[in-house]
C-alpha positions in Angstrom: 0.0 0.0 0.0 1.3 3.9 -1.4 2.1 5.4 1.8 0.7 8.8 2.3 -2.6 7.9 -0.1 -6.1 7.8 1.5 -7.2 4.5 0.3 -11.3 5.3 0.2 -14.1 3.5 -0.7 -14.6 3.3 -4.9 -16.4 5.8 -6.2 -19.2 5.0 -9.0 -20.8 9.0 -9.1 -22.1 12.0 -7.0 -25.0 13.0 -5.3 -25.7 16.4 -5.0 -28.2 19.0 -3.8 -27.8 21.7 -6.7 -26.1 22.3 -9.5 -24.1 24.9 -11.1 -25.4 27.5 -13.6 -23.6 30.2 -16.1 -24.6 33.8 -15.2 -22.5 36.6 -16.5 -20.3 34.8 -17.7 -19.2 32.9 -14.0 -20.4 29.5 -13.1 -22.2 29.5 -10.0 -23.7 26.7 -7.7 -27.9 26.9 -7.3 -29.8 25.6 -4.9 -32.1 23.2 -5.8 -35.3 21.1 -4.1 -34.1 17.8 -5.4 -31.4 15.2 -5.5 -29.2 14.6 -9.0 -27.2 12.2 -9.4 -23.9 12.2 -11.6 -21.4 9.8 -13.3 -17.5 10.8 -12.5 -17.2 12.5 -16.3 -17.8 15.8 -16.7 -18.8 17.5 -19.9 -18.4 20.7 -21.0 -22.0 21.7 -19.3 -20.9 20.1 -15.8 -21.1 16.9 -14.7 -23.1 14.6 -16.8 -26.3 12.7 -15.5 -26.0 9.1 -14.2 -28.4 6.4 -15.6 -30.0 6.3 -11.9 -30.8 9.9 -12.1 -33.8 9.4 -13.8 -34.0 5.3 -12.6 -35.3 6.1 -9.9 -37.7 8.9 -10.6 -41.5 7.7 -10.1 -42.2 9.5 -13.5 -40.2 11.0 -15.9 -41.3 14.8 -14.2 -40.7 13.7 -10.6 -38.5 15.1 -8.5 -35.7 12.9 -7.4 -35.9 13.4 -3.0 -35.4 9.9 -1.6 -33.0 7.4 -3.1 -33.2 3.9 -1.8 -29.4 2.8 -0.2 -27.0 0.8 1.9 -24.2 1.6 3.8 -20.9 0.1 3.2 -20.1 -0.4 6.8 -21.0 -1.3 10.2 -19.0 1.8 11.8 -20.8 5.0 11.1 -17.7 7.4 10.7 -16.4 5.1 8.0 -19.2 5.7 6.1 -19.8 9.7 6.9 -16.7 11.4 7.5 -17.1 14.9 8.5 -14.5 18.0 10.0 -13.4 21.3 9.8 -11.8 21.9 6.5 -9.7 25.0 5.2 -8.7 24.4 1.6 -6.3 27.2 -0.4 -8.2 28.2 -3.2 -5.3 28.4 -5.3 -3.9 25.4 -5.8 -7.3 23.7 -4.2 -5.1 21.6 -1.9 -6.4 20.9 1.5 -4.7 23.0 3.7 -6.1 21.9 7.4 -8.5 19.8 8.6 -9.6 19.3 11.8 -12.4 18.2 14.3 -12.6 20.5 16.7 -9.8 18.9 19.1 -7.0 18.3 16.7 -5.8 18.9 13.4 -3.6 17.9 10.2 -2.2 21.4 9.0 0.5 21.9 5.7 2.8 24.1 7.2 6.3 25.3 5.5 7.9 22.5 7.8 5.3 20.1 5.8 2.4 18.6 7.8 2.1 18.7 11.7 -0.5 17.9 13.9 -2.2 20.6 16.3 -4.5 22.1 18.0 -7.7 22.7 16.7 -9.7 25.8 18.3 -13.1 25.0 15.4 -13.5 27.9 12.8 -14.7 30.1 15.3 -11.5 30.6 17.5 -8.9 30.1 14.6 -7.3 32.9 12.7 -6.9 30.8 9.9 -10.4 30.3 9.6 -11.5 34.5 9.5 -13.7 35.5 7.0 -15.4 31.9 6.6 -12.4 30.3 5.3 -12.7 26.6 7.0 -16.3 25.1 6.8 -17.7 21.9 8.1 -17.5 19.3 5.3 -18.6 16.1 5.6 -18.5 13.1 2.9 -21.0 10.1 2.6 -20.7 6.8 1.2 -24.0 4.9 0.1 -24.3 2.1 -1.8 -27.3 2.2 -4.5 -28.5 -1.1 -6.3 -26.9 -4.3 -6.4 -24.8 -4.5 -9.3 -21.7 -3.2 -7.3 -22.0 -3.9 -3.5 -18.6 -2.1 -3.1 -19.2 0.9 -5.3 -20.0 3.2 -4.1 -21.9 7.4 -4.5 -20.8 10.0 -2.5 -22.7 12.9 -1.1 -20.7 16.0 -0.3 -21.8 18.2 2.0 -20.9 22.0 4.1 -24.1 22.1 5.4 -24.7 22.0 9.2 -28.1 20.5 8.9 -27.1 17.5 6.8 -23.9 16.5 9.0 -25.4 16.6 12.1 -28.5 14.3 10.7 -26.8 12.3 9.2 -24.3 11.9 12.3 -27.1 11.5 14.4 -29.3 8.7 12.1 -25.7 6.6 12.1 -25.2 6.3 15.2 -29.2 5.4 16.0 -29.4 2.8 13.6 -25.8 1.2 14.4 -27.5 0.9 18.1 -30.7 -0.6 17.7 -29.6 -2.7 14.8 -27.3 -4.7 17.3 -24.3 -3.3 14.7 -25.6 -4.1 11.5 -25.6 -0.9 10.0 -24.4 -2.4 7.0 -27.6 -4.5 6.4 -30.1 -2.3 7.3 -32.7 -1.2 4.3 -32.1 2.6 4.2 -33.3 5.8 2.2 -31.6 9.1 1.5 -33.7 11.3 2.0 -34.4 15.0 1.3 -36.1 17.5 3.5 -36.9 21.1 4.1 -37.0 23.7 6.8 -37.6 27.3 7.3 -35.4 29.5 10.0 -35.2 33.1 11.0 -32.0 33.2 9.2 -33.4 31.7 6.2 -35.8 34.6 6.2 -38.6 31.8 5.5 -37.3 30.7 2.3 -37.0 26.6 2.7 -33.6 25.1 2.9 -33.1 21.7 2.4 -31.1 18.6 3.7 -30.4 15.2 3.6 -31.4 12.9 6.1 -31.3 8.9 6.4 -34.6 7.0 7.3 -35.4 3.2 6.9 -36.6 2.1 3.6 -39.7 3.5 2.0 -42.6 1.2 2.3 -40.9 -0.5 5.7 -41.1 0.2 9.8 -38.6 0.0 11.5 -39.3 -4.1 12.6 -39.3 -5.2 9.4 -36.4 -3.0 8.5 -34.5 -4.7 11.5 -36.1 -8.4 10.6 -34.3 -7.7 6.6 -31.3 -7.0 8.3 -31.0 -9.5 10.5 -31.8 -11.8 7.7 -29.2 -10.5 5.2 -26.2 -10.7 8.0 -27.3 -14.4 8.7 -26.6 -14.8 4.8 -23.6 -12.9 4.6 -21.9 -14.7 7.3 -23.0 -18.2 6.1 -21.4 -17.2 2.7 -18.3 -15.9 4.3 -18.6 -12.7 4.2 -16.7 -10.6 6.6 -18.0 -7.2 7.7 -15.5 -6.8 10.4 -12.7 -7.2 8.5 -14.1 -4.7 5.9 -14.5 -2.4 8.0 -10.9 -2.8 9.2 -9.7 -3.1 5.6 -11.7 1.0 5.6 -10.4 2.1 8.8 -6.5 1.5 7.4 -7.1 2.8 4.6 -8.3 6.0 5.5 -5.8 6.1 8.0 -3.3 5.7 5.4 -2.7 9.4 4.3 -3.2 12.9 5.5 -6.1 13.9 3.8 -8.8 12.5 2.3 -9.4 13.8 -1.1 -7.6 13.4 -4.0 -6.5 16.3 -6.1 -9.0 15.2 -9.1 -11.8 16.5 -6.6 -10.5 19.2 -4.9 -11.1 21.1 -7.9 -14.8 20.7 -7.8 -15.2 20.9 -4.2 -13.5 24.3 -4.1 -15.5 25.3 -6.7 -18.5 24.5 -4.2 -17.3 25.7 -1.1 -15.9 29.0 -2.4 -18.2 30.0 -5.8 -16.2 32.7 -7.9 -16.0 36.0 -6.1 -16.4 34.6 -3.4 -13.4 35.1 -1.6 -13.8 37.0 2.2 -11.2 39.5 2.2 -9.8 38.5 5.6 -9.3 34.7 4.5 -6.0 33.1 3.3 -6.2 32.1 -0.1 -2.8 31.2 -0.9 0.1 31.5 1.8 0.8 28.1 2.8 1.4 27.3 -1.1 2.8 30.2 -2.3 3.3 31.6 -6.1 6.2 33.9 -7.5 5.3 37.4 -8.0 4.4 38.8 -11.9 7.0 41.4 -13.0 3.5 43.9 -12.5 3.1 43.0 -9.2 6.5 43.4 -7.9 6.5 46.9 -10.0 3.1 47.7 -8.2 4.5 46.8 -4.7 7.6 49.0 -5.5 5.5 51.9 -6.3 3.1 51.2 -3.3 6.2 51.4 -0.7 7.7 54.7 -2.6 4.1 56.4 -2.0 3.3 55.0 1.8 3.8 57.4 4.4 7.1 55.8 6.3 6.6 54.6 10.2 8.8 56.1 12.6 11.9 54.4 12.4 11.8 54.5 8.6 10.8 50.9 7.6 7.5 49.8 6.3 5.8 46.7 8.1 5.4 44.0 5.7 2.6 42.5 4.0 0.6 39.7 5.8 -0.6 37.0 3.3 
């Protein structure tokens, strides 16, 4: 195994709430009241539609907002990973991630481990620069029982749901997360902040059609088949845990693209955030020439030197 490489679970496609739209001539993300799923190419329009996308609509005009899945494991932070996430919106590398407690930071010295204050007591983090982000791993249909769609998500009222649902179904399933029948689902709410328009979420719920006994009967049923045809969840879920274990971050830099993309939409950018200096670029000849004629024309401090630039 590559040392230093997040092994994580295969990817098939994406599920997102939104999309991106072109409006003068920027591409910006748009909230949306439904789920879309995607394949992993993208066209020259975004990302393009996978075949499930419109599988699983009732009717061809439905709204996709519940899609029927399974989880990959029996340990709910294997499948839903979620911290505090800074990325530099330059290169689009992660720059610090955290959970509150601790964190993995890229420093000039390379990567160290810290303390993590959250967003709201770190200077790094001014001017919204590190968001919750939290990454979940479903399995939808059959044909690939370890392939895997992932839903991305900064949103406080997904990760805490989803958080929650993990850990309530891994208890009263007797830790058979893995085999319970589940739905991702969508919902909406209102708040103050909101100013009454509906945001929406995703939660987990058991299977449409199913209460919870006969949700916890299935399951209970598929683990006794599983074991008898050898199959071994605990070791899969050890197989996860090393794997994710196996390298700093988590995301690869194919997706950090896109997820910057979402986290920070263009012009976006708080003045007070870092953008770039943990990874930093060389100067253009006309912005050395523009910081040469800045210093001639700023009042000097007593002393005579200037204080310098903070990145």
């Amino acid at each position: 195994m590559l040392k230093g490489l997040a092994i994580t679970p295969p990817v098939l496609g994406r599920i997102s709430i939104g999309k991106f739209i072109e409006k003068n001539g920027r591409r910006l993300p748009e909230k949306d009241d439904q789920f879309t799923i995607t394949s992993q190419v993208q066209g020259k329009d975004g990302w393009l539609l996978h075949p499930l996308n419109d599988e699983l609509r009732q009717n061809k005009d439905d709204k996709l907002r519940s899609i029927p899945v399974r989880l990959l494991f029996n340990e709910p932070e294997l499948n839903f990973r979620a911290d505090y996430t800074l990325f530099d919106r330059q290169s689009g590398r992660p720059v610090c991630v955290g959970n509150g407690e601790t964190c993995k930071r890229v420093t000039q010295d390379g990567i160290q481990s810290l303390p993590c204050p959250s967003p709201d007591a770190c200077p790094l983090a001014k001017g919204g620069a590190c968001k919750p982000y939290g990454r979940l791993n479903v399995v939808i249909g059959d044909e690939d029982p370890l392939g895997s769609f992932v839903f991305r998500t900064t949103g406080f009222n997904s990760i805490r749901t989803l958080a929650a649902r993990l850990h309530y179904f891994q208890a009263i399933s007797g830790n058979r997360l893995a085999c319970l029948p589940l739905e991702l689902r969508l919902r909406g709410k209102s708040t103050r902040q909101s100013h009454g328009t509906p945001i929406f979420y995703a939660d987990l719920t058991v299977r449409g059609g199913m209460d919870m006994a006969e949700a916890l009967v299935t399951a209970s049923e598929l683990d006794s088949r599983r074991q008898a045809a050898g199959f071994n969840q605990a070791a899969l879920d050890e197989a996860a845990r090393r794997g994710f274990g196996n390298g700093a971050f988590e995301d690869s830099e194919e997706d950090v693209s896109a997820i910057v993309e979402e986290f920070y939409p263009e012009g976006e950018t708080p003045a007070s955030a870092p953008t770039a200096s943990l990874h930093p670029t060389k100067p253009s000849l006309a912005e050395k020439l523009d910081a040469q004629a800045a210093r001639q024309n700023t009042p000097s401090d007593q002393g005579g030197r200037h204080a310098p630039a903070q990145a």
